[in-house]
N, C-alpha and C positions, 0 to 999 in steps of 0.2 A: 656876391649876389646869389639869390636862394634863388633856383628856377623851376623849387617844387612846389605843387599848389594842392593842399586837402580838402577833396569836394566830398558830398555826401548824394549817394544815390540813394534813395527808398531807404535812408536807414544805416545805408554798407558804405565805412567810411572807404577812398581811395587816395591814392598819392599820386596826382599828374607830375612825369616830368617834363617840365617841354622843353629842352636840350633833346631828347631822346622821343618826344612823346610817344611814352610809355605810360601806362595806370597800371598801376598795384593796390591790390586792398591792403589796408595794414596790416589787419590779422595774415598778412602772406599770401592773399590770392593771386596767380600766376598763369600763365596759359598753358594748361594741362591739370589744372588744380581740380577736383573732384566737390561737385557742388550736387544740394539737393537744392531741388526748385517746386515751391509750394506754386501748384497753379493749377484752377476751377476744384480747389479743394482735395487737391490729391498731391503727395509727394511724387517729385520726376526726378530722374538721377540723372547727372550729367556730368559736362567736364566745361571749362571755358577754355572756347577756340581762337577769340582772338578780343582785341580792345581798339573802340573808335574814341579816341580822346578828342572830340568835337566839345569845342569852346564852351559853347552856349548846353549842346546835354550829351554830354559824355554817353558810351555805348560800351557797355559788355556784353561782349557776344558767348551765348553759351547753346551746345549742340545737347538735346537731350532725347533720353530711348522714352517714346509712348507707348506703350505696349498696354492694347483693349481687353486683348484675348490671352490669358495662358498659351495655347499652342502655336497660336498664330507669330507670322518670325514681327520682332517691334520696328517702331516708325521712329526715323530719324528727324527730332523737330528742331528748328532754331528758336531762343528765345533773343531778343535783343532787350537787354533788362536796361533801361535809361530812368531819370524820375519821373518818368510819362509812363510808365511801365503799370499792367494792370496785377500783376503778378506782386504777393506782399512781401516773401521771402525769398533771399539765395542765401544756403548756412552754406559756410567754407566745412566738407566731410571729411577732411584728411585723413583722421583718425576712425573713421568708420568704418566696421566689417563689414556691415547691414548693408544690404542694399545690390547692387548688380550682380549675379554671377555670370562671370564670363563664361564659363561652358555651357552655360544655360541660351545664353544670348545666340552665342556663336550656331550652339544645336538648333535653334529655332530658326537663325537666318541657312546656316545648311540644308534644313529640313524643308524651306522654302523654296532654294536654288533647285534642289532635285524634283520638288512640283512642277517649276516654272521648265527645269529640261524636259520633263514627261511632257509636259504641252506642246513644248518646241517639236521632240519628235513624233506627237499626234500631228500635228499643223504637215511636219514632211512630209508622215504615212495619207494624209488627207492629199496633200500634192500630187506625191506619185499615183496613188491610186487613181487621181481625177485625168491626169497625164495620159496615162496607160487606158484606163476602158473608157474614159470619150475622148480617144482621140477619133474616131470615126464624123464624126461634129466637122473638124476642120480639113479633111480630107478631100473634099469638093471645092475649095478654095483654093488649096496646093494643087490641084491640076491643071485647074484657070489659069492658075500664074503660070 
């Protein structure tokens, strides 16, 4: 008995197994496979993170970078592409150079981290400073007690 079943999402055919349910594209799509994703008319690069093999509308889940801004570090989006999906394309990229540079990605989320430290220790030097020259404020209070 076969307990594989070939659905069609937007177009991309897949192979349910349900022994395992597991979905695979045919073309070889996998979880970790390198997919570009046509959506609001711009390519988005991505990877598929995982697969909801729900009976009635199967689910591919795929994690992709938004990035608005060149310097700005990119946004981590989910798509869940089903045939309810408003998004028209996911092309399997295997074979593509085009498209993400990781050292590029990585420098732009680094480049972030060390902003977001610089604030963290703005916020401290705001602390101790407020700490230290009003404390005269709560002074009257501690001797009450």
């Amino acid at each position: 008995m076969d307990d594989n079943k070939i659905i069609e999402i937007n177009g991309v055919k897949f192979e349910v197994d349900a022994r395992t349910a597991t979905l695979r594209q045919l073309s070889t799509i996998r979880i970790g496979a390198k997919v570009k994703v046509l959506k609001d008319d711009q390519v988005k690069y991505g990877t598929v993170i995982g697969f909801e093999p729900f009976a009635e509308n199967p689910v591919v889940i795929i994690c992709y970078i938004d990035s608005q801004y060149y310097s700005s570090a990119p946004d981590f989006k989910f798509l869940y592409f089903s045939a309810k999906s408003k998004e028209q394309v996911v092309v399997s990229s295997e074979d593509d150079d085009v498209g993400l540079e990781r050292d590029d990605v990585v420098m732009k989320i680094d480049k972030a981290i060390v902003q977001k430290e610089t604030e963290i220790k703005d916020l401290e030097d705001k602390k101790r400073y407020f700490l230290t020259k009003f404390s005269q404020y709560w002074k009257q209070f501690e001797i009450a007690e």
